[in-house]
C-alpha positions as CSV (number, residue, x, y, z in Angstrom):
1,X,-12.8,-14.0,-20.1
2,X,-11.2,-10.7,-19.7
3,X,-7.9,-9.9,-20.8
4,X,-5.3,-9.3,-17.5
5,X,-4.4,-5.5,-17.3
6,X,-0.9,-4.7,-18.2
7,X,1.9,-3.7,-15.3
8,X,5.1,-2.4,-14.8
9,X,7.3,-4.4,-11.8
10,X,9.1,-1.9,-10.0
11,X,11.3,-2.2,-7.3
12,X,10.3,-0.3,-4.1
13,X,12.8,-1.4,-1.4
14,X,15.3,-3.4,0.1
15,X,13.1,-6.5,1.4
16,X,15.4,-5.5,5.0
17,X,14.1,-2.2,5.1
18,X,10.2,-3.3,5.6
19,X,10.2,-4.5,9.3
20,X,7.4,-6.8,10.4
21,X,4.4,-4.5,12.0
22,X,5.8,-1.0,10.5
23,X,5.1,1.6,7.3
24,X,7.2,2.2,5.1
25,X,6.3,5.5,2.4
26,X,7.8,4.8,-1.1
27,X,7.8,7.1,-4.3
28,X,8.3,5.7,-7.6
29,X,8.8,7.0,-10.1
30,X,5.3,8.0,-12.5
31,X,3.6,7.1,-10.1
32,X,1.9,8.7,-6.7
33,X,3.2,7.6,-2.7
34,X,2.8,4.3,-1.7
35,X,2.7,2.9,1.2
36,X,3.8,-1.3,2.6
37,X,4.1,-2.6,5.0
38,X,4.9,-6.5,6.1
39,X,2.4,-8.1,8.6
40,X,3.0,-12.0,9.3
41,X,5.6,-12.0,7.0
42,X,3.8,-11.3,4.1
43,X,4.4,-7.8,2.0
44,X,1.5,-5.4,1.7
45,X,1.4,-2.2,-0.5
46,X,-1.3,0.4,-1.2
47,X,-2.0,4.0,-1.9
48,X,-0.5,6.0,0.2
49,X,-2.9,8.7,0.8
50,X,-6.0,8.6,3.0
51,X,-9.0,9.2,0.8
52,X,-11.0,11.0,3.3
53,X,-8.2,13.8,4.5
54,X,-5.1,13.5,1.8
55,X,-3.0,12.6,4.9
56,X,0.1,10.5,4.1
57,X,-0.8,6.5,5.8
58,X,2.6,5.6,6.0
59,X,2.5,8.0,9.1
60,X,-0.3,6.0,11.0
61,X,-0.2,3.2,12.9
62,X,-1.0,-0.7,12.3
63,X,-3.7,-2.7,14.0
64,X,-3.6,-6.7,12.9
65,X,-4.1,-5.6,9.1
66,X,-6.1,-2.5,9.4
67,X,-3.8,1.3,9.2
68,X,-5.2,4.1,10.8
69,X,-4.9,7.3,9.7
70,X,-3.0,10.0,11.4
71,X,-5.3,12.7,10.5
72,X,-8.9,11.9,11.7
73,X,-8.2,7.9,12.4
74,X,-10.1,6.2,9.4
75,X,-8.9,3.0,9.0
76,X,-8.5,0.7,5.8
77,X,-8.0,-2.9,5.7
78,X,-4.2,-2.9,3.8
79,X,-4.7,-6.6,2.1
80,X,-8.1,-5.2,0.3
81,X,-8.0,-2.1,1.0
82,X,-11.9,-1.7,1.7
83,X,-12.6,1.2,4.1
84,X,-13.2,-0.4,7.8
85,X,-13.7,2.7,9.9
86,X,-15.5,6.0,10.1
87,X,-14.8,8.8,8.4
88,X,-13.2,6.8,5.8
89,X,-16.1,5.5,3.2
90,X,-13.7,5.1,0.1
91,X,-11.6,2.6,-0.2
92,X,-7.5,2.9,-1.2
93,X,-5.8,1.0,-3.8
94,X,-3.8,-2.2,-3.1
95,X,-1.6,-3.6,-5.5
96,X,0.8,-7.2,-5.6
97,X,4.2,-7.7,-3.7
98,X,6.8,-9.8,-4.3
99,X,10.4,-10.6,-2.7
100,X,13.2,-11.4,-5.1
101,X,16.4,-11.6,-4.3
102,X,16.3,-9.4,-1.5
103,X,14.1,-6.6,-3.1
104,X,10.5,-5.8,-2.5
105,X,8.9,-5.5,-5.7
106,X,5.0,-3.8,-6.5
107,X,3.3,-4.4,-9.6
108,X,1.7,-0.8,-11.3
109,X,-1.0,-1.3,-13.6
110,X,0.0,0.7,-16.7
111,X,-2.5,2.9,-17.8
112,X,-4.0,2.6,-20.8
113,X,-2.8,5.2,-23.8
């Protein structure tokens, strides 16, 4: 059995500030744009930028769980992340959410040194 990779817990945003059905573009530190969003209640988060056109997701739109992108409408499936629509092929990174206390939190895998 493999050993779990290691992560850092940071906290992206108030838990308030993610509205059901909308982006939200967070910038952590060390650590490139992310993007969440909250669909059914549940918190999303993954890379921020398209992997076909380096445009910024956060600015698309939501369709049930897929985002489109706002440069040449690729979509991505934001709970796996897998690429669902032409011209995307690659897929973007997701990572875990969590609520505490009022604050959205997204676990970064650390990188190895």
């Amino acid at each position: 059995m493999a050993a779990s990779a290691e992560v850092r817990k940071i906290a992206a945003c108030a838990a308030d500030a993610l509205e059901e059905g909308c982006l939200l573009k967070v910038e952590p530190p060390g650590h490139s744009a992310l993007a969440l969003c909250r669909i059914e209640g549940r918190i999303h988060a993954f890379d921020d930028t398209c992997t076909h056109g380096e445009a910024s997701l956060s600015d698309g739109e939501l369709f049930g769980e897929d985002v489109v992108c706002p440069f040449h409408s690729g979509t991505f499936c934001v709970l796996t992340g897998a690429a669902t629509g032409y011209p995307a092929e690659q897929p973007v990174r997701v990572y875990r959410t969590s609520e505490e206390n009022g604050t959205v939190f997204v676990e970064i895998p650390v990188a190895a040194t």
